[in-house]
C-alpha positions in Angstrom: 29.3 84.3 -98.9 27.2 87.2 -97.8 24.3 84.6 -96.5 27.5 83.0 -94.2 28.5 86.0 -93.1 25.1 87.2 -92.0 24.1 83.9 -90.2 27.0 84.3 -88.6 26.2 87.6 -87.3 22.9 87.2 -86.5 23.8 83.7 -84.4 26.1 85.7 -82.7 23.8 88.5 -82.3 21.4 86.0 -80.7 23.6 84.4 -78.3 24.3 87.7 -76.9 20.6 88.4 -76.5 20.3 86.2 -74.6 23.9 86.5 -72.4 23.3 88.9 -69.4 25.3 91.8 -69.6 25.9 92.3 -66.0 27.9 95.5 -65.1 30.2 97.2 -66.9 29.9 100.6 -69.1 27.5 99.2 -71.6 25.1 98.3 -68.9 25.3 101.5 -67.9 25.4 103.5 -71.1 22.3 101.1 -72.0 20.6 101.2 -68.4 17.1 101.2 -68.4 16.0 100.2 -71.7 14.3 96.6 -72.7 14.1 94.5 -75.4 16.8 92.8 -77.3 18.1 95.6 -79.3 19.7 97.2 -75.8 20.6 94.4 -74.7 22.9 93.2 -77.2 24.6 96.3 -77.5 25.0 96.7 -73.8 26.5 93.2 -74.2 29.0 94.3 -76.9 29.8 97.4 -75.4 31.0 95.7 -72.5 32.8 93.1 -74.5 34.5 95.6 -76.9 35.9 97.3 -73.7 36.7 94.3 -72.0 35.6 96.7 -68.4 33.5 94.0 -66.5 36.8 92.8 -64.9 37.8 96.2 -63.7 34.3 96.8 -62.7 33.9 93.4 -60.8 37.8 93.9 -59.1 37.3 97.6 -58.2 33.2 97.6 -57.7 33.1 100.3 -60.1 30.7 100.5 -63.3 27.5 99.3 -61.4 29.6 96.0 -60.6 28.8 94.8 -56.7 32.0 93.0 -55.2 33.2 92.8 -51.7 36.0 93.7 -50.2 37.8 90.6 -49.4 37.4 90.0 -53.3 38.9 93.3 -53.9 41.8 92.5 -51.5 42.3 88.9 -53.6 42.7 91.0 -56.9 44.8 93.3 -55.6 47.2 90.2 -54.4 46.6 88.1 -57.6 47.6 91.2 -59.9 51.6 91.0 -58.0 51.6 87.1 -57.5 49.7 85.4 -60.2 52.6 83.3 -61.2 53.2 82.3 -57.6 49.3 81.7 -57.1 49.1 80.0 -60.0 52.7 77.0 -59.1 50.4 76.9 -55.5 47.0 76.1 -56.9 48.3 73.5 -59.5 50.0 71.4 -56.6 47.0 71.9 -54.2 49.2 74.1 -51.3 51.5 76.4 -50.8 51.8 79.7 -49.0 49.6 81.9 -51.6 47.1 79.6 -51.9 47.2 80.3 -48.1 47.0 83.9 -48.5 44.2 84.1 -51.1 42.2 81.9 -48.0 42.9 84.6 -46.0 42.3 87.3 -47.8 38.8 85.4 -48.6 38.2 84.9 -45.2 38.1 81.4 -45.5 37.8 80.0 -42.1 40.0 77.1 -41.3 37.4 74.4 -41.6 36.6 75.2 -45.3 40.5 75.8 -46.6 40.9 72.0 -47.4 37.8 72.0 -49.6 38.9 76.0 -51.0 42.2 74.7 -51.8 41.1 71.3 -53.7 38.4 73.3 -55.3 40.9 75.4 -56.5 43.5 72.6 -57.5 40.6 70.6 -59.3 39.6 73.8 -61.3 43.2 74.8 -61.8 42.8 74.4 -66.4 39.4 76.5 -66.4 41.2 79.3 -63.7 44.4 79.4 -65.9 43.5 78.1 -69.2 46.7 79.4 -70.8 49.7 81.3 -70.0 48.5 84.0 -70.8 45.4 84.3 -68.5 45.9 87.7 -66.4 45.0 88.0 -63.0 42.2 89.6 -63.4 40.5 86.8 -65.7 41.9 84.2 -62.4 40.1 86.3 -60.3 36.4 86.3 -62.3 37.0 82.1 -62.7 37.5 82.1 -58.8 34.9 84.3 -57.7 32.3 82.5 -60.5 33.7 78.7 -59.2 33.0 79.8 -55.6 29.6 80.9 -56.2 28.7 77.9 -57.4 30.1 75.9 -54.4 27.5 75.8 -51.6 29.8 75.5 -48.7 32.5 78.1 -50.2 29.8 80.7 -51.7 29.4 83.1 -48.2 33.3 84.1 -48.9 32.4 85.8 -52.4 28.5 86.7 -51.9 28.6 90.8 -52.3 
């Protein structure tokens, strides 16, 4: 049982070594140090606190955002469940509104909106998915878009 556990751990440990930690307090706290040691415990610390979002929302904790993202959050965090009816049928007026808030220019809101619509399960993966968790699968799915990645780039 003691082998299990410790596999376990050290898998885990692994996977986080090689996970970048991003922002957040335990980049901070860790800042400046290499190796994998710092690295995974900048890594935990962050997850243990659960701050990144925070950090990437506010662009606080050595997180860069901009400030249409900020302006989405803000809107998200009072209208998720509204957001969240629009963007599982493809339209609506807050779907609308996070475009705008984006900066989304008219010619790209048809491919915002489906992007949004076909990504709806891994935005909202349960009920109980806050708006800040939305907000990091939004940002991260535009990124990856090339037409859509100017309205996120920090």
């Amino acid at each position: 049982m003691k082998k299990l556990i410790a596999g376990a751990l050290l898998m885990g440990a692994s996977t986080l070594a090689f996970a970048q930690p991003g922002c957040g307090v335990g980049s901070m706290i860790w800042k400046g140090q290499s190796g994998v040691a710092p690295h995974v415990l900048a890594a935990t610390t962050n997850g243990t606190f659960g701050n990144q979002t925070f950090g990437m929302t506010t662009g606080t904790l050595g997180c860069k955002t901009n400030e249409s993202v900020q302006s989405m959050a803000m809107y998200m965090d009072s209208n998720i469940d509204k957001v969240a009816r629009d963007m599982s049928r493809g339209s609506g007026e807050n779907l609308d509104t996070l475009a705008v808030l984006l900066g989304v220019q008219e010619s790209d809101r048809e491919s915002f909106r489906t992007l949004l619509q076909d990504n709806f399960a891994a935005i909202f993966p349960s009920s109980e998915t806050t708006s800040g968790e939305a907000v990091d699968a939004i940002v991260a799915l535009l990124e990856k878009d090339d037409s859509l990645s100017k309205y996120v780039a920090a």
